[in-house]
C-alpha positions in Angstrom: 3.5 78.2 -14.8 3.0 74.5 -14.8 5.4 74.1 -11.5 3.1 76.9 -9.7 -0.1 75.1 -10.8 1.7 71.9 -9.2 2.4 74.0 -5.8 -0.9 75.3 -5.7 -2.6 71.6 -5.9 -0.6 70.2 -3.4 -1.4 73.0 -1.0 -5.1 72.4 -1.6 -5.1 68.4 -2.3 -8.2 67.2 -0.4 -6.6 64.1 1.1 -4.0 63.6 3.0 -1.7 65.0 5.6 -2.0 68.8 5.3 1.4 69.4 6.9 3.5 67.0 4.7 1.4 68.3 1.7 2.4 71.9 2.6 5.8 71.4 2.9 6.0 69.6 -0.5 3.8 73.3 -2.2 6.3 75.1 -0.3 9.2 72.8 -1.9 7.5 73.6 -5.1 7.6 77.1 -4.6 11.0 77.8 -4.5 11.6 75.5 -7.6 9.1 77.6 -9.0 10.9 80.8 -8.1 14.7 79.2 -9.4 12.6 77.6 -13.2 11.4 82.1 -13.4 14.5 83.7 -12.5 16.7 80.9 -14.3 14.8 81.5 -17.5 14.9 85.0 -17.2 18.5 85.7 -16.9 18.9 83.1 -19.9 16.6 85.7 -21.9 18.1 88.7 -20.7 21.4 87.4 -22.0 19.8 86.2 -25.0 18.3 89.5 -26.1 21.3 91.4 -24.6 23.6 89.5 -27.2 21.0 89.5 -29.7 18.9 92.2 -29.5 17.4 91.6 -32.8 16.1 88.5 -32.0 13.8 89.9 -29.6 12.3 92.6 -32.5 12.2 89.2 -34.7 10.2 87.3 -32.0 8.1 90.1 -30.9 6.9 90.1 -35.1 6.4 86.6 -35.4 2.5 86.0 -35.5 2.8 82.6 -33.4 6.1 83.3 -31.1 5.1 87.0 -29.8 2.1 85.6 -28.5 4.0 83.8 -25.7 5.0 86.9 -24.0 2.5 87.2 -21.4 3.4 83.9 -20.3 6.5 86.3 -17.7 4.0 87.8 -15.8 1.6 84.7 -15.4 4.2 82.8 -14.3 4.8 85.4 -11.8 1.2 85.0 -10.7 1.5 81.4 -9.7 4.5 82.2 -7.3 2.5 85.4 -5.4 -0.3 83.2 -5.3 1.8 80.0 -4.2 3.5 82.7 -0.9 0.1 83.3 0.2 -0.4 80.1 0.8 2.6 79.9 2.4 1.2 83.1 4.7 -1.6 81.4 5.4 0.4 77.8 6.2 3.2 79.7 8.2 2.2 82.6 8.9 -1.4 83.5 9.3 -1.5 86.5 11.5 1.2 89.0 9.0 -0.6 91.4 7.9 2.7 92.7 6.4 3.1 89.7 4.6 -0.3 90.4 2.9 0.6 94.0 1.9 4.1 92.7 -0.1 1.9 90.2 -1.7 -0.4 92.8 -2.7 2.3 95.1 -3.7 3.6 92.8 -5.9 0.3 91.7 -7.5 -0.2 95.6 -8.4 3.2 95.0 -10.3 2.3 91.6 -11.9 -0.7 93.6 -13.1 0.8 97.0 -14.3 3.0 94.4 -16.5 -0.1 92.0 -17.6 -2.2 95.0 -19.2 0.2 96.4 -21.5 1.3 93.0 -22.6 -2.5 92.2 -23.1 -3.6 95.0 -25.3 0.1 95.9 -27.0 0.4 91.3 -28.2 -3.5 92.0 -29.7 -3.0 95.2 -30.9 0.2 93.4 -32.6 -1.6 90.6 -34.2 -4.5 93.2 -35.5 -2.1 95.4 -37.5 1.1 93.8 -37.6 0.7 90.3 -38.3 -1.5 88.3 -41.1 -3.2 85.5 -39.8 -5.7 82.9 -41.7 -8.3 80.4 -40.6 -6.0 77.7 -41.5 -2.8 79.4 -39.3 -5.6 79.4 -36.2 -4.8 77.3 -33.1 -5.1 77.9 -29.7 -1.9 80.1 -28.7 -4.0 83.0 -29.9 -5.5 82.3 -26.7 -2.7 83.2 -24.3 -2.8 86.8 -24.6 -6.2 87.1 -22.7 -5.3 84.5 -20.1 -2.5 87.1 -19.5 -5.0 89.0 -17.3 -6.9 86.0 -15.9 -4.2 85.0 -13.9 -4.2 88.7 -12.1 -7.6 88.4 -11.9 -7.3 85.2 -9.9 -4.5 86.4 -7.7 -6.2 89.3 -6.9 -9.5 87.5 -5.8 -7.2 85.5 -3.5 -5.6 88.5 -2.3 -8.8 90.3 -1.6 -10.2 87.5 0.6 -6.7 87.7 2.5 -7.3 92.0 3.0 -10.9 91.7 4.2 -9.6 91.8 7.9 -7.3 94.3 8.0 -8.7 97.1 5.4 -12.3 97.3 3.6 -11.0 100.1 1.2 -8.2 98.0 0.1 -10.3 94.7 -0.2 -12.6 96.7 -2.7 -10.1 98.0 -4.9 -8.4 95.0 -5.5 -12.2 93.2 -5.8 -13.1 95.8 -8.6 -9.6 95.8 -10.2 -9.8 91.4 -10.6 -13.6 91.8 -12.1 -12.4 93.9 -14.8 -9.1 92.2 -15.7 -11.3 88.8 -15.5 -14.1 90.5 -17.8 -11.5 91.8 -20.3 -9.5 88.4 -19.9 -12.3 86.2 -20.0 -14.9 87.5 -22.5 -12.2 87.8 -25.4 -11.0 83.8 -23.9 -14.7 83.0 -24.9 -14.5 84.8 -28.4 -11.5 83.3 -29.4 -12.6 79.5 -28.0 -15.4 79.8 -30.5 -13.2 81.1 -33.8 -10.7 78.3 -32.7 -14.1 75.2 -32.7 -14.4 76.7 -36.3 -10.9 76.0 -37.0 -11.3 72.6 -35.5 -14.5 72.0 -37.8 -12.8 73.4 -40.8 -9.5 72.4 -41.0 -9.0 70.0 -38.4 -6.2 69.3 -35.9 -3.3 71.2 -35.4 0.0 69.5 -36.4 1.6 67.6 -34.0 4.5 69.9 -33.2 1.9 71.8 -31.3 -0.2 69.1 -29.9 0.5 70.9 -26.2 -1.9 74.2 -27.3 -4.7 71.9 -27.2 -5.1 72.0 -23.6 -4.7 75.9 -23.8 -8.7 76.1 -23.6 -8.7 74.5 -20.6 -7.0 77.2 -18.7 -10.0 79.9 -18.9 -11.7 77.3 -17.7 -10.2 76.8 -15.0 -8.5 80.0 -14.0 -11.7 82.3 -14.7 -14.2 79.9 -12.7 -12.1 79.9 -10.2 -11.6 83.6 -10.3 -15.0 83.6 -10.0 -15.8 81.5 -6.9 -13.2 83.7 -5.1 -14.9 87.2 -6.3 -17.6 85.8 -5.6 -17.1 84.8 -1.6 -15.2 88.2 -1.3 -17.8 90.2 -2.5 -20.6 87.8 0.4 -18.2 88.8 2.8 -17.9 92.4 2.6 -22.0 92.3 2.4 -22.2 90.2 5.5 -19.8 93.1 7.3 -22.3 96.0 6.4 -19.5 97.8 4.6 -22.0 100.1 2.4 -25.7 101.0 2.5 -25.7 100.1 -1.5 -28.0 97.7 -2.8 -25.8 96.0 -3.9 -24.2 95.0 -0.5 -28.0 94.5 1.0 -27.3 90.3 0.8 -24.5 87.9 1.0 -26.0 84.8 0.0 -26.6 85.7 -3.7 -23.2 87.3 -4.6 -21.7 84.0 -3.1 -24.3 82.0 -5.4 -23.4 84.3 -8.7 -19.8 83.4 -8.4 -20.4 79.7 -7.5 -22.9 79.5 -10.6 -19.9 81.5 -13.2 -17.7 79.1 -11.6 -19.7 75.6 -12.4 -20.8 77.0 -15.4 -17.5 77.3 -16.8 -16.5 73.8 -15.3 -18.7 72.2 -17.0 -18.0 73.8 -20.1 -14.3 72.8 -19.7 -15.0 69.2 -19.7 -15.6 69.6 -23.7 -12.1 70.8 -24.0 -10.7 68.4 -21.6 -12.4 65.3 -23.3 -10.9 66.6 -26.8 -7.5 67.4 -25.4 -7.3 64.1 -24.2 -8.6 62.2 -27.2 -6.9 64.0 -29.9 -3.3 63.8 -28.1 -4.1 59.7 -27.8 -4.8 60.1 -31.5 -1.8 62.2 -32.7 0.9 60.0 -30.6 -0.8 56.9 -31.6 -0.7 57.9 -35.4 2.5 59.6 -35.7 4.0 60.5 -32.1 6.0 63.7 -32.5 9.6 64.1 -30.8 9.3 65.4 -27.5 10.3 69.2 -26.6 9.9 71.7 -24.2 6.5 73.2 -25.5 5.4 70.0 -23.9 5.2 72.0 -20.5 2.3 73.4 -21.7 -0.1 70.8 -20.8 0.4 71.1 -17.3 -1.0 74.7 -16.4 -4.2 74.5 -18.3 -5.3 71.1 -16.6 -3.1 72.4 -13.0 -5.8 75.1 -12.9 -9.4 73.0 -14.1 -7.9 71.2 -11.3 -7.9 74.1 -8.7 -11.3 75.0 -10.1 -13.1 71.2 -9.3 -10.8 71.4 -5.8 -12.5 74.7 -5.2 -16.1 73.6 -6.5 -15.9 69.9 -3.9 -15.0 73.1 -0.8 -18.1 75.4 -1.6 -20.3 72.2 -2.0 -18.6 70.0 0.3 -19.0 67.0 -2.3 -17.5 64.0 -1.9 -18.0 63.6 -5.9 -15.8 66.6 -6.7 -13.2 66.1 -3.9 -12.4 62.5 -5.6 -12.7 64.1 -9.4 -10.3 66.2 -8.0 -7.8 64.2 -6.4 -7.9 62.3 -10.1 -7.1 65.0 -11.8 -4.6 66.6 -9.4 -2.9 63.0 -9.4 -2.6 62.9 -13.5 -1.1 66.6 -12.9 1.5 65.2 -10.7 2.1 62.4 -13.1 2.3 64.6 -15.9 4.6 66.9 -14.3 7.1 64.1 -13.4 7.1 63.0 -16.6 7.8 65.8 -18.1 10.5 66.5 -15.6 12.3 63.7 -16.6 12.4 63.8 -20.0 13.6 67.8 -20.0 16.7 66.6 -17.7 17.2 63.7 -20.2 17.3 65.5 -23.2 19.5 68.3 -21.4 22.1 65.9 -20.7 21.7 64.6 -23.7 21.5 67.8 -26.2 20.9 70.7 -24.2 21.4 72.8 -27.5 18.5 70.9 -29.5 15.8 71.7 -26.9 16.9 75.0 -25.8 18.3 76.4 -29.2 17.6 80.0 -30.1 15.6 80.8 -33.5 16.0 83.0 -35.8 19.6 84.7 -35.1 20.0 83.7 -39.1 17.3 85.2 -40.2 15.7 89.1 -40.2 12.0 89.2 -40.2 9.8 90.8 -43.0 7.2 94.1 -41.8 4.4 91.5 -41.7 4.9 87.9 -40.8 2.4 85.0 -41.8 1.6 81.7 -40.6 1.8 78.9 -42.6 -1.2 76.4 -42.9 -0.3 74.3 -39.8 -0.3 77.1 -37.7 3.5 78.0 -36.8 5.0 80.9 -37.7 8.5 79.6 -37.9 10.2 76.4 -37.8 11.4 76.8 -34.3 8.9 75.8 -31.6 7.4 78.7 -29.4 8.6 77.5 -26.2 11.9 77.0 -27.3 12.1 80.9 -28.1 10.6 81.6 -24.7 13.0 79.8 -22.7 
């Protein structure tokens, strides 16, 4: 996910030289598509050998909730080949149609995972105020992403079919409501937690960026929508009163859009200052949950890159290019330190959980918020 927020900024970087940049997203791609199939096989050999890990993992109340991170990660690499349609190969209209083809599968997987992972914390898991942080967020971004992709997709099908534009335009808006409106809910239970409790432990200080990705990903699911929905007004595609004016559906999704930009810079000021304060006070040993960092502020990124385009601000395009630049940073860094420690001890950050132990009817977190001693990520990769 983090690797196809990184392909997606470089594509859309506001300075520079567009051709070099492109080639460098494209790069990104395929290292996105090698990362997703890599760690898949490992999993399917994983749960092949062990099947009961994956019933142990799917029961955990903080390790199940990772799940839906497959088919968002898929969602970065459909979105990351359009833009390598549009770079390469602007006029294929068949490369549009695979695209969509394979969002309509990204999706078909996203809305099971969505409502069977919250289903599965409502009656199969116990969970407490103290145990709250912000994984429980994941499972609604798992259809935000679609939504996104979608939008994109939509704007790419006005051209060649207006039937096709529209179901994929009324598809997005309901996987962003569902997505979104419980992202909101759940922001607001986790601020209690924050007020209550306090700061999650430090083996989890990447989940406090998760809030960011709402942020980002639904305003700019938004913007997109919105600019769809302006253009199929401004062809005359329905007598509805709804269609009878472009100029305000554009506005609507610009407004959702800065709205929920400027409600992200709460959660990007707090990310920021309470991961300062956590490594100053007592810095926890890196892992590979670190990684998720990068996708929540990869996509506020998008969002301010796709705010400076509408307004054709100088202010956002440099806010951008600051923030796409501390992505790129943070990504390298993180890169490094994963080959490190695999040549180092590739067992320590990619062990697997749980093979020792058989998981109860109902699992519990404990009060700083993990279900198990093993890190998420680790049980996901």
């Amino acid at each position: 996910m983090g690797t196809g927020a990184v392909s997606a900024l470089l594509d859309s970087f506001p300075y520079g030289h567009k051709p070099v940049l492109h080639a460098f997203g494209a790069g990104f791609l395929l290292l996105n598509v090698i990362l997703l199939f890599v760690l898949l096989g490992f999993a399917i050999i994983r749960y092949a050998g062990h099947p009961e890990v994956f019933k142990m993992m799917f029961m955990d109340p903080l390790q199940s909730l990772y799940i839906g991170c497959l088919p968002m990660g898929f969602g970065t690499i459909i979105n990351a080949l359009l833009n390598l349609r549009d770079n390469y190969f602007p006029e294929s209209q068949t490369f549009v149609y695979v695209l969509w083809g394979l969002w309509w599968f990204d999706t078909v997987i996203s809305v099971p995972v969505y409502f069977l992972i919250l289903y599965t914390m409502i009656s199969r898991h116990e969970h407490s105020t103290q145990g709250l942080n912000a994984v429980w967020i994941l499972p609604a971004i798992t259809l935000i992403v679609p939504a996104t992709t979608g939008a994109l997709l939509s704007q790419a099908l006005v051209p060649y079919s207006t039937r096709h534009t529209i179901i994929s335009l009324f598809v997005s808006t309901a996987a962003l409501v569902l997505g979104l409106g419980l992202a909101l809910m759940l922001m607001a239970l986790y601020i209690l937690r924050l007020i209550t409790v306090g700061l999650p432990d430090k083996t989890l200080i990447a989940t406090k960026f998760i809030p960011n990705g709402p942020c980002g990903q639904g305003g700019w699911a938004c913007i997109v929508l919105g600019q769809v929905a302006a253009k199929l007004a401004k062809e005359k595609v329905s007598q509805s009163v709804l269609l009878d004016a472009a100029q305000p559906l554009a506005l609507l999704g610009f407004a959702a859009g800065y709205v929920l930009w400027a409600f992200g810079i709460w959660w990007v000021v707090l990310a920021i200052v309470a991961t300062h304060e956590t490594f100053w006070k007592n810095p926890p040993k890196y892992n590979a949950g670190f990684w998720g960092m990068v996708f929540p502020i990869g996509v506020y990124s998008m969002l301010t890159i796709s705010l400076s385009e509408v307004l054709d601000s100088p202010f956002f395009r440099i806010v951008a290019s600051v923030l796409c630049i501390f992505v790129f940073a943070l990504w390298t860094t993180l890169a490094v330190l994963t080959v490190r420690d695999l040549i180092k001890d590739r067992q320590e950050l990619l062990n697997t959980p749980f093979v020792s132990t058989f998981p109860q009817p109902r699992r519990t977190q404990n009060e700083s918020g993990l279900g198990d001693r093993s890190s998420s990520t680790e049980t996901v990769c």
